[in-house]
DOMAR-283571 format. One record per atom (N, C-alpha, C): x, y, z; atom name; chain. Coordinates in Angstrom, 1 decimal, always signed. Example, Ala and Ser with C-alpha at 12.3 -4.5 7.8 and 13.67 -1.06 7.14 Angstrom:
BEGIN
REC       px       py       pz   atom   chain
REC    +13.2     -5.7     +7.8      N       A
REC    +12.3     -4.5     +7.8     CA       A
REC    +13.2     -3.3     +7.8      C       A
REC    +12.8     -2.2     +7.1      N       A
REC    +13.7     -1.1     +7.1     CA       A
REC    +12.9     +0.0     +7.9      C       A
% end
This chain:
BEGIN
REC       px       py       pz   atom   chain
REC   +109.8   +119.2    +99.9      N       A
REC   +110.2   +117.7    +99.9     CA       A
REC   +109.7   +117.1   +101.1      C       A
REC   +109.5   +116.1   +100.9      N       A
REC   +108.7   +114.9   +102.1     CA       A
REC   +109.5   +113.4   +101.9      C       A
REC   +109.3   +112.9   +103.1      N       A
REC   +109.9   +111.3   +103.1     CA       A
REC   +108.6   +110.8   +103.3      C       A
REC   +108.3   +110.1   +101.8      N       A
REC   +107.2   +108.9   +101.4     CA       A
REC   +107.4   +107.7   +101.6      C       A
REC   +108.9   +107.1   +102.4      N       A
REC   +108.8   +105.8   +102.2     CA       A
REC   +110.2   +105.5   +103.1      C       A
REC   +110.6   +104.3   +103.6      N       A
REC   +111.8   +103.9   +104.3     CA       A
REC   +111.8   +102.6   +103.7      C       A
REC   +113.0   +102.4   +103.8      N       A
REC   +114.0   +101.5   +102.8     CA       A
REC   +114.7   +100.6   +103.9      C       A
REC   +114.9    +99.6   +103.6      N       A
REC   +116.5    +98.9   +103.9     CA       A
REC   +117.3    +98.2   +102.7      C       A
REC   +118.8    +97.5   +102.8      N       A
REC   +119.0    +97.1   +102.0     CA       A
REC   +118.7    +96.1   +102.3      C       A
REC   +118.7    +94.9   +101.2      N       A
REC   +119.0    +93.7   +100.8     CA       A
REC   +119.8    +92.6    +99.9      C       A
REC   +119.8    +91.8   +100.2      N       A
REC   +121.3    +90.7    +99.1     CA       A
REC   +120.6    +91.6    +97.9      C       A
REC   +119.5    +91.7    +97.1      N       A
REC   +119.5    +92.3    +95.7     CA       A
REC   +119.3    +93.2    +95.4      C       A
REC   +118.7    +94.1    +96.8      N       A
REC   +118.3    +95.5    +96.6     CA       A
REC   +118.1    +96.2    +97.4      C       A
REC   +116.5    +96.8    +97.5      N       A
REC   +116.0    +97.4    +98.8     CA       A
REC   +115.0    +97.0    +99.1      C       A
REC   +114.2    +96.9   +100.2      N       A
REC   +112.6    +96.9   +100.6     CA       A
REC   +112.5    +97.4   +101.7      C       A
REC   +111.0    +97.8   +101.7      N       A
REC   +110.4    +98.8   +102.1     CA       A
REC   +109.0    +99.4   +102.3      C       A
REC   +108.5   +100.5   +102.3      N       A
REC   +107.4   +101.0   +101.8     CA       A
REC   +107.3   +102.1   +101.6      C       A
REC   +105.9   +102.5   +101.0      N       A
REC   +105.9   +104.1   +100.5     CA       A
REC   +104.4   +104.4   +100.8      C       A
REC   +104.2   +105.4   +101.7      N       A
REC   +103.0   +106.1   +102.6     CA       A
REC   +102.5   +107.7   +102.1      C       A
REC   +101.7   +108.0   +101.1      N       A
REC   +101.1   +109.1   +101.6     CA       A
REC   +100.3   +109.4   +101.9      C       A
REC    +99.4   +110.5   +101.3      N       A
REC    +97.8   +110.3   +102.1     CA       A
REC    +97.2   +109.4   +100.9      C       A
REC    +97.6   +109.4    +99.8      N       A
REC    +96.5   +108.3    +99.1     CA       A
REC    +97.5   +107.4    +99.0      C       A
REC    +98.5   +106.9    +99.3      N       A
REC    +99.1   +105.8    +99.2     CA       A
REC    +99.9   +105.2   +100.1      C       A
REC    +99.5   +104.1   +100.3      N       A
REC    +99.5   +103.2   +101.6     CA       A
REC   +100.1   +101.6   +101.0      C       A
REC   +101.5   +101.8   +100.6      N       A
REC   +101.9   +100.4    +99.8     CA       A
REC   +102.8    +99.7   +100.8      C       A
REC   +102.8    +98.8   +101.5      N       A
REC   +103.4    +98.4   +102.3     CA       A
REC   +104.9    +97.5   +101.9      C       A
REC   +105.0    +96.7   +101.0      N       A
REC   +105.9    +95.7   +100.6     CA       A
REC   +105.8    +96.7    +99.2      C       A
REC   +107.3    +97.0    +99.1      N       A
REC   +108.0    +97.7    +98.1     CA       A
REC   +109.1    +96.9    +97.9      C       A
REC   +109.2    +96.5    +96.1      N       A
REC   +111.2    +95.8    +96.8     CA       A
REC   +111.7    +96.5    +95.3      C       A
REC   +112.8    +96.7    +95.6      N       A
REC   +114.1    +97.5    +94.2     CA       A
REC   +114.4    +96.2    +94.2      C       A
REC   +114.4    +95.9    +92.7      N       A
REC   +115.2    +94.7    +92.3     CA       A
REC   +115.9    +95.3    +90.9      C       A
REC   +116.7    +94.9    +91.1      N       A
REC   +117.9    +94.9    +89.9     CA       A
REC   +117.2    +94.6    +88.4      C       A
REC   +117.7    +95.6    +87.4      N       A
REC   +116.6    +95.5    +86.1     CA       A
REC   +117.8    +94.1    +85.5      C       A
REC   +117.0    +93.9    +84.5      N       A
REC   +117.9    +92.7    +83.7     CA       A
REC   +118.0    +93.4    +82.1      C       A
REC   +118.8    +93.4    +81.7      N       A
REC   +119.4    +93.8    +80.4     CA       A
REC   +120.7    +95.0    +80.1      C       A
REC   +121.0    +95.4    +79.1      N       A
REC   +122.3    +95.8    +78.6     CA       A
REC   +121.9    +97.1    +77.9      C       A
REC   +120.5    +98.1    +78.4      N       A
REC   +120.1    +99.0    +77.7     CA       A
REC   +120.7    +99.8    +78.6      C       A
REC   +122.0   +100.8    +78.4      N       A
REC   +122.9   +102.0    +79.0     CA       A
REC   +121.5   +102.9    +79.6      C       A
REC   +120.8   +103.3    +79.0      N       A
REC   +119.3   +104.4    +79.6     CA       A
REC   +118.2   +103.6    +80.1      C       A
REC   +118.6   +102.2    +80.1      N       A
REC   +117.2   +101.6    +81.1     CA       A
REC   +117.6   +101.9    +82.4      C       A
REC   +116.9   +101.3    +82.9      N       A
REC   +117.0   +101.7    +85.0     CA       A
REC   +117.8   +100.9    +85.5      C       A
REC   +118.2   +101.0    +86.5      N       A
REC   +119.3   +100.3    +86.7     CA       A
REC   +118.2    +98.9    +88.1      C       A
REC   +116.8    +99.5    +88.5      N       A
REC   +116.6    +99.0    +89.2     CA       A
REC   +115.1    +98.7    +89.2      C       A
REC   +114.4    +98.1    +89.1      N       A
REC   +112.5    +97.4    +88.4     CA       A
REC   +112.0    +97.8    +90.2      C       A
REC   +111.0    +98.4    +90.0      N       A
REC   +110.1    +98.4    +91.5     CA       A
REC   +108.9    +98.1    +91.8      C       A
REC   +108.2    +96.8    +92.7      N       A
REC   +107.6    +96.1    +92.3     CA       A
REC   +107.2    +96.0    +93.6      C       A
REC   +105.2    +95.8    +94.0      N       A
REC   +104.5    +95.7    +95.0     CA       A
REC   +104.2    +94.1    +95.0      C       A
REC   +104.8    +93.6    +95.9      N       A
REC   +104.7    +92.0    +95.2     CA       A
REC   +104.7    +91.7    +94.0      C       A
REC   +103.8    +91.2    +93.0      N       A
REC   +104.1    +90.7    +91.9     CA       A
REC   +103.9    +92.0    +90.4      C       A
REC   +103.5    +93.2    +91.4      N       A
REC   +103.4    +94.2    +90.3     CA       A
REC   +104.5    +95.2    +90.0      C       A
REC   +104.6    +96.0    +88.5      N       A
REC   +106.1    +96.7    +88.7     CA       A
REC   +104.7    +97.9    +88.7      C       A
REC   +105.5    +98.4    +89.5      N       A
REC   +105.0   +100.3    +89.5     CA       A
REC   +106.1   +101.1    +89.5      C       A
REC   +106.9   +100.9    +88.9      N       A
REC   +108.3   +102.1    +88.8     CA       A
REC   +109.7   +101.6    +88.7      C       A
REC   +110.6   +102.4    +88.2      N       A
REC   +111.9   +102.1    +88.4     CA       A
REC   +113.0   +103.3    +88.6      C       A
REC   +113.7   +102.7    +88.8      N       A
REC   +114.7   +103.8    +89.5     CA       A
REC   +116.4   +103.8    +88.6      C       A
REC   +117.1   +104.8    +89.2      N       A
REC   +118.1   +104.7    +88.1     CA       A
REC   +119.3   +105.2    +88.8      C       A
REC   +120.8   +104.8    +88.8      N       A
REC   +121.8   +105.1    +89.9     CA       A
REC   +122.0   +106.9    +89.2      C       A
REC   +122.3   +107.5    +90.2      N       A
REC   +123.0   +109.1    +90.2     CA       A
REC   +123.9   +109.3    +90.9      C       A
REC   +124.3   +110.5    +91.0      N       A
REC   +125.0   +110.6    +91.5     CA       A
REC   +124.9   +112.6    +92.1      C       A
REC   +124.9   +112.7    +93.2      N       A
REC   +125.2   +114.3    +93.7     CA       A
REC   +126.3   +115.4    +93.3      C       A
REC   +126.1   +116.5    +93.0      N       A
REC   +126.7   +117.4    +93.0     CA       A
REC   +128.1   +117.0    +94.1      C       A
REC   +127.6   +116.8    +95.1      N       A
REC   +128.5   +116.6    +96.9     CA       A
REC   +129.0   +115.4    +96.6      C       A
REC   +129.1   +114.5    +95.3      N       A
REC   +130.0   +112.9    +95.4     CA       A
REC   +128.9   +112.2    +96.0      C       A
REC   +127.3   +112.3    +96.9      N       A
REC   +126.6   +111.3    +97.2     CA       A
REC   +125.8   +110.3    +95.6      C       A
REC   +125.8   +109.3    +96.7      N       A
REC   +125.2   +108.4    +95.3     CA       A
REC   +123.9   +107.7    +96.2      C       A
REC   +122.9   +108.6    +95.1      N       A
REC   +121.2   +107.8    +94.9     CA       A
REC   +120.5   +107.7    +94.0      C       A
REC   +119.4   +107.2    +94.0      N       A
REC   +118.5   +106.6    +93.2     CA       A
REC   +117.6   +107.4    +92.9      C       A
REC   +117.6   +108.2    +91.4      N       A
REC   +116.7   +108.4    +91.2     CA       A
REC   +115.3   +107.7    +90.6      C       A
REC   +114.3   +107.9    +91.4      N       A
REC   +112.8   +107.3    +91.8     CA       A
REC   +111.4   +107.6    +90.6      C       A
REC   +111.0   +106.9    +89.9      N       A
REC   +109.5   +107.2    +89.0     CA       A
REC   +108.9   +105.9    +89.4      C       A
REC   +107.4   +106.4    +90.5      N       A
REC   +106.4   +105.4    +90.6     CA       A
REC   +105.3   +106.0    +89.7      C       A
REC   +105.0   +104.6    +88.8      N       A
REC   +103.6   +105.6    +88.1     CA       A
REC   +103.0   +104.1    +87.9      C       A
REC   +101.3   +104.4    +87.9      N       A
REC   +100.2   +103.2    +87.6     CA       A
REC    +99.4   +103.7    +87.4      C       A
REC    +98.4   +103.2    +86.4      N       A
REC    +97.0   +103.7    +86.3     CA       A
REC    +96.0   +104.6    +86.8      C       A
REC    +96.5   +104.2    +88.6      N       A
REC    +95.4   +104.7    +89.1     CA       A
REC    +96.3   +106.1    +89.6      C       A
REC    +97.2   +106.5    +89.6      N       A
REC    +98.3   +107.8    +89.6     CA       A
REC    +97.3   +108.7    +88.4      C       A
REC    +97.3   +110.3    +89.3      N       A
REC    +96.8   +111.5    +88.3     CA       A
REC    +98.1   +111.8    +87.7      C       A
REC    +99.3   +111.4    +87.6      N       A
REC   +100.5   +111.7    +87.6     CA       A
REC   +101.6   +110.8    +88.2      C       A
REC   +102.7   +110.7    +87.5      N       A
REC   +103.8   +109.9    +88.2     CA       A
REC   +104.2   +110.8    +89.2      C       A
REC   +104.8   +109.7    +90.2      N       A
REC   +105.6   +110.2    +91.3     CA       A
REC   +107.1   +109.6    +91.4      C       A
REC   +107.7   +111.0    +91.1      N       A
REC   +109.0   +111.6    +91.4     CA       A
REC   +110.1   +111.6    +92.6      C       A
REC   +110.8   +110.7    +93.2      N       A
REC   +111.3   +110.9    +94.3     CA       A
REC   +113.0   +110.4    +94.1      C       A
REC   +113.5   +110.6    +95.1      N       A
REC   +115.0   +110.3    +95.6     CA       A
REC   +115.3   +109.0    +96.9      C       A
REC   +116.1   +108.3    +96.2      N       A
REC   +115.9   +107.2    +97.5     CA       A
REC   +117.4   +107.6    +98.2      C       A
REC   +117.6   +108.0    +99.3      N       A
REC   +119.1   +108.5    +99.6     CA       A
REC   +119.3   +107.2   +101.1      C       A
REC   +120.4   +107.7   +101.5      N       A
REC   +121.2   +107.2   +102.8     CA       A
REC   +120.8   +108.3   +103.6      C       A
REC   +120.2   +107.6   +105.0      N       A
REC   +120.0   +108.4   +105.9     CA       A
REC   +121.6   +107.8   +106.9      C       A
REC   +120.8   +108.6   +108.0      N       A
REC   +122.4   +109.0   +108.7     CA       A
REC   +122.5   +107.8   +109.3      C       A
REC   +121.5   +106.8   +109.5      N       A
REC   +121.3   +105.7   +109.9     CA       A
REC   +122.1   +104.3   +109.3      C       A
REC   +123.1   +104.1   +109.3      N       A
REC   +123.6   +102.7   +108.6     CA       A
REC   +122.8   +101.4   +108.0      C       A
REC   +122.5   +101.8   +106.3      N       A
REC   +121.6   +100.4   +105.7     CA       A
REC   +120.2   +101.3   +106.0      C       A
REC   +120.0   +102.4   +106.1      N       A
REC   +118.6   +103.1   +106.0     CA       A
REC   +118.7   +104.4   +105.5      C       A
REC   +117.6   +104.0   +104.3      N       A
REC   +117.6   +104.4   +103.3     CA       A
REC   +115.9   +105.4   +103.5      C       A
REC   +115.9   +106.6   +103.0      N       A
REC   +114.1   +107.6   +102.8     CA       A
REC   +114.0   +107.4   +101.2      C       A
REC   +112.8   +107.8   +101.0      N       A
REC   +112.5   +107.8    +99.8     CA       A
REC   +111.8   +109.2    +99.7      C       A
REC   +112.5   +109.9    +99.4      N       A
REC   +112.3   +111.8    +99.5     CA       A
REC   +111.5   +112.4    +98.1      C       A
REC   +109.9   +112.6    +98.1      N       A
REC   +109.4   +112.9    +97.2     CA       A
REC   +109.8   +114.5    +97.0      C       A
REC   +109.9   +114.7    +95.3      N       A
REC   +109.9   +115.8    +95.2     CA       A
REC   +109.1   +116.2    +93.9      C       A
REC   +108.4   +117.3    +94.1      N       A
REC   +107.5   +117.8    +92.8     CA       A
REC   +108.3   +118.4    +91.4      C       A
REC   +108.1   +117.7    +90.2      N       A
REC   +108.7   +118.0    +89.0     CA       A
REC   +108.4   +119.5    +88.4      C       A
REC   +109.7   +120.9    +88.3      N       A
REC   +109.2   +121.5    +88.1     CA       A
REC   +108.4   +122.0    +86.5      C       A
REC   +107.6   +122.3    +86.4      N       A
REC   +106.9   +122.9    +85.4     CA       A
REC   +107.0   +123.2    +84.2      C       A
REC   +106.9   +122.3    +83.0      N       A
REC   +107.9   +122.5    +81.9     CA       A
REC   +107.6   +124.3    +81.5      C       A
% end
């Protein structure tokens, strides 16, 4: 696992960004999805005016509560998979990539 990204909150959500070696997105924001579908995401994620992913509330084995993370776009060989958790920091938030295992 790796931290691709740092977060803060916000009145609607989070912002942020997400860094690896091929991705260099600087303005990240979680915004709140709009509708009443129980299995849609609970959160739209969007590089200024574009969505590249959304995320969805969980919850930990341990009682912690995060967001599970799908960034995917065109130019992705693959979606990326990650966790947006609470660091030990108050209002700072990682965005902890993790590799999907293998069907």
């Amino acid at each position: 696992m790796a931290t691709i990204g740092s977060f803060t909150t916000t009145a609607k959500g989070f912002k942020g960004a997400v860094k690896t070696l091929s991705l260099d997105v600087k303005t990240v924001e979680f915004l709140p999805a709009e509708g009443d579908n129980d299995k849609g995401p609970d959160f739209r994620i969007f590089s200024r005016a574009t969505e590249f992913g959304a995320a969805w509330k969980k919850t930990s084995r341990e009682g912690r509560n995060y967001l599970s993370v799908k960034l995917d776009d065109p130019s992705f060989a693959a979606p990326i998979y990650a966790s947006l958790v609470e660091t030990d920091t108050e209002g700072e938030f990682a965005l902890i990539w993790s590799r999907r295992a293998a069907d």
